[in-house]
C-alpha positions in Angstrom: 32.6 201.8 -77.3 29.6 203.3 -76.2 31.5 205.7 -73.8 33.2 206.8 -76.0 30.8 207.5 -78.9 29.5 209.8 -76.0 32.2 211.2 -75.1 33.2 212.4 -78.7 29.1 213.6 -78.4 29.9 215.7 -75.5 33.1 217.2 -77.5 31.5 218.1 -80.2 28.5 219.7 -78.4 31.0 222.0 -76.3 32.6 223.0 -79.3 29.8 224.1 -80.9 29.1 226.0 -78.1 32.1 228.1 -78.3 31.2 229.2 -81.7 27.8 231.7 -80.7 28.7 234.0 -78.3 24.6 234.6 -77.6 24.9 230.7 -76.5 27.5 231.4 -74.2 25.8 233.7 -72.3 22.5 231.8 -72.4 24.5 229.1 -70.6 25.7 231.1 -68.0 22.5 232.3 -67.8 21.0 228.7 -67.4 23.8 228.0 -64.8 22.6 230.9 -62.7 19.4 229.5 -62.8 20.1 226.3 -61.2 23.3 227.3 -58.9 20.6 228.1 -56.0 20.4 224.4 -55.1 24.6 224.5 -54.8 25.7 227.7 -54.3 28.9 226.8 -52.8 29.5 225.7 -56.2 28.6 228.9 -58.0 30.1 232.3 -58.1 28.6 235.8 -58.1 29.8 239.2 -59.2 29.1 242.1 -57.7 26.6 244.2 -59.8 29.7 246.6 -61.2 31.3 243.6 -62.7 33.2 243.7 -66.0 34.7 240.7 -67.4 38.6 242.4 -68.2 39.2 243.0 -71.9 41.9 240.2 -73.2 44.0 244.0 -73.4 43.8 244.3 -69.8 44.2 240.4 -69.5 47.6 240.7 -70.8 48.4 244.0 -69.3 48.2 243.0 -65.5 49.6 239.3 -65.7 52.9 239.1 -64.5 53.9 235.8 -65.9 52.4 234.4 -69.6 53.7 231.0 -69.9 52.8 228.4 -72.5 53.0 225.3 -70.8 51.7 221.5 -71.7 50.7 219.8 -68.5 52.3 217.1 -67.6 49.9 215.9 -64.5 46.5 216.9 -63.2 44.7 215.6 -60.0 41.6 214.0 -60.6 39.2 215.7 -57.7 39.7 219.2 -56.2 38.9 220.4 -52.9 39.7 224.3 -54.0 42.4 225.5 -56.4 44.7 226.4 -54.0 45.2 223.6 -52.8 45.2 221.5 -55.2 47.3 221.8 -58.7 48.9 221.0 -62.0 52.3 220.2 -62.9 52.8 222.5 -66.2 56.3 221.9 -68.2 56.9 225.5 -70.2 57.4 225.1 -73.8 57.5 229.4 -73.8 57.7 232.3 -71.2 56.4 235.0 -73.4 56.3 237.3 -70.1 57.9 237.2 -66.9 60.1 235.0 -65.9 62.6 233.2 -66.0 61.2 229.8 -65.2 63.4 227.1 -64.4 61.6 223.9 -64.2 58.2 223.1 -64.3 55.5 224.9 -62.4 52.4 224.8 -60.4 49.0 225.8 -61.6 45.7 225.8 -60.0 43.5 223.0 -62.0 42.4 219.4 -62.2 41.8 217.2 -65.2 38.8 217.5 -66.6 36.3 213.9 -66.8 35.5 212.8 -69.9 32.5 214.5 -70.8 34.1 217.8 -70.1 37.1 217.2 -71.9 37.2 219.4 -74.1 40.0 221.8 -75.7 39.3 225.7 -76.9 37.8 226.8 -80.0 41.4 227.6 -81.5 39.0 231.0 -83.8 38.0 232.0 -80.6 39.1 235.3 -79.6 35.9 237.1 -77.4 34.7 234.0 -74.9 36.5 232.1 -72.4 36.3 228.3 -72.6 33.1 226.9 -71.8 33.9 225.6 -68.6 34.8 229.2 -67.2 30.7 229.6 -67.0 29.9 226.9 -64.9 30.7 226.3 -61.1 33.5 228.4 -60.0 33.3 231.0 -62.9 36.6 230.3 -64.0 37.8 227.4 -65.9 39.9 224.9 -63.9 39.4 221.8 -65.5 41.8 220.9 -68.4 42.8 218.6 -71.0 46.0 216.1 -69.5 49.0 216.8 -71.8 47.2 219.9 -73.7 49.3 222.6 -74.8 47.5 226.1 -73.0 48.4 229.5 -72.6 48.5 230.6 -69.1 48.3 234.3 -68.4 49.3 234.3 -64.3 50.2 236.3 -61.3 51.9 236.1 -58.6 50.7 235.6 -55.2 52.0 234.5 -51.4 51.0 231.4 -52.6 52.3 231.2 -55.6 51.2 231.2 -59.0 47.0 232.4 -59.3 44.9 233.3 -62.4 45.6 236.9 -63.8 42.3 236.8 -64.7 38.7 237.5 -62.3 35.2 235.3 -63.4 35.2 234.3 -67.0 38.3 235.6 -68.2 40.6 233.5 -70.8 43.4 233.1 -68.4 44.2 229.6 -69.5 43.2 228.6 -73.3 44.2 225.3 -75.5 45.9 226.3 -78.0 47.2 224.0 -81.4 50.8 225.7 -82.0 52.5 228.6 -81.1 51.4 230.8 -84.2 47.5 230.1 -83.1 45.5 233.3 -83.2 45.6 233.5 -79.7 48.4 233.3 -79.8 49.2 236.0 -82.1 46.6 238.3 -80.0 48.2 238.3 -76.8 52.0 238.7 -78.3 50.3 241.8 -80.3 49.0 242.9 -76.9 52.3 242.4 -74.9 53.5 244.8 -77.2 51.4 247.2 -76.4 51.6 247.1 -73.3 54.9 247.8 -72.8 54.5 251.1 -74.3 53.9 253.7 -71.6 50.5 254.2 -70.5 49.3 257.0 -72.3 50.7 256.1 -75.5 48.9 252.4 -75.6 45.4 253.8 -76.6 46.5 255.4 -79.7 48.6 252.5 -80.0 45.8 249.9 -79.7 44.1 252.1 -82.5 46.8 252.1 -84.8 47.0 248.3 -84.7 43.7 247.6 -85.3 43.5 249.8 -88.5 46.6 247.9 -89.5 44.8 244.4 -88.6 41.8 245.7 -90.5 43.3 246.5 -93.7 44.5 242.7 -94.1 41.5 241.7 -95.2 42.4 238.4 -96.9 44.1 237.5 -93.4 41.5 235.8 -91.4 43.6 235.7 -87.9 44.1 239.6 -88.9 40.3 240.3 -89.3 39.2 238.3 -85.7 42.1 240.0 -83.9 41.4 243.2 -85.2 37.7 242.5 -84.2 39.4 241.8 -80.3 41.0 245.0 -80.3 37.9 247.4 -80.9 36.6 245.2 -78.1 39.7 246.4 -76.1 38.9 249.5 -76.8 35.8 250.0 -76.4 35.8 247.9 -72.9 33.4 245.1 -71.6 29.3 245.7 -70.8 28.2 244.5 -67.4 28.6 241.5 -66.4 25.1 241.1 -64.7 23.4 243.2 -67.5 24.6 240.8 -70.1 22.9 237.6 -68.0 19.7 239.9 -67.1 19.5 240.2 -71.2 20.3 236.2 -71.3 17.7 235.5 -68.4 15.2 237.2 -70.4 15.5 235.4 -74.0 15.1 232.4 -72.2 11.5 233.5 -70.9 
């Protein structure tokens, strides 16, 4: 009983988390504070760094897939060698997909088990900013929405570091949902016409204003549009607060 009072502790403090984005980045920040005693562990970026808009997300992947897994290994050595089995419930891109597919991952222990913020639209899942900078520990039998590419090896994160290449999401109509079909869209258009395109939407989005999935996504594409600060600039900022 008592494990799992704490594990339904640990939940609720990592989904609180997902809700500031200033305590996001001040726990990466902490992270890179401690990853010196285990930096195989830990990632770095190089000083140019930006974390892709979910725009850009969408636009590179080759395959979007929403998937529930079926199986998860319980250890990893590296995440290419060891993976998930992943039943699609949806190929929104790419494809087709017959069967089920491999995807880099492992399940995630207790106290880490726990799903994405289903309003957030700007931050990865918590998990992406520890360790390996990308998330790879999931829920078993969780419904996510993997944005992919293909590799020699198979199937890899579209994503780089802290990208939301793989979120929980509750039902297909979830605002993430909604965001990256939005996206797809627009990134079918030919190149120079998705700007003006990205634009138009988001005036659309903006007007809605008793929509709330309308307001946040609008919100994610002025983010598109304007790009992503830093990487290591937003961290020096974080570093700093915590002094």
């Amino acid at each position: 009983m008592e494990e799992q009072a704490e594990t339904v502790r640990n939940q609720a403090s990592a989904s609180a988390s997902l809700r500031s984005m200033k305590t996001i980045f001040d726990l990466a920040a902490a992270m890179l504070l401690l990853v010196t005693a285990a930096p195989a562990s830990a990632c770095s970026v190089t000083d140019g760094y930006r974390v892709p808009t979910n725009f850009e997300l969408v636009e590179q992947a080759d395959l979007i897939l929403l998937g529930e897994i079926e199986s998860a290994p319980e250890t990893v050595k590296g995440l290419d060698t060891e993976q998930m089995i992943v039943r699609p419930i949806e190929v929104l891109k790419g494809g087709p997909v017959a069967g089920t597919v491999k995807v880099a991952g492992m399940a995630a222990p207790p106290r880490f088990a726990v799903k994405s913020d289903p309003n957030e639209l700007e931050n990865a899942h918590p998990l992406a900013y520890i360790g390996g900078c990308i998330r790879y520990m999931f829920v078993p039998h969780s419904t996510v929405l993997f944005v992919l590419r293909h590799s020699p090896d198979g199937l890899i994160p579209s994503g780089s570091a802290f990208s939301r290449w793989a979120e929980d999401v509750p039902s297909p109509g979830s605002r993430w949902m909604k965001a990256v079909r939005i996206y797809m869209a627009i990134a079918a258009l030919p190149e120079p016409n998705r700007r003006a395109a990205l634009e138009a939407k988001r005036k659309e989005l903006a007007a809605s204003t008793d929509d709330s999935d309308a307001q946040a996504i609008a919100a994610d594409v002025a983010r598109s549009l304007k790009g992503n600060r830093r990487w290591n600039d937003i961290m020096r900022e974080a570093v700093e607060r915590m002094h």
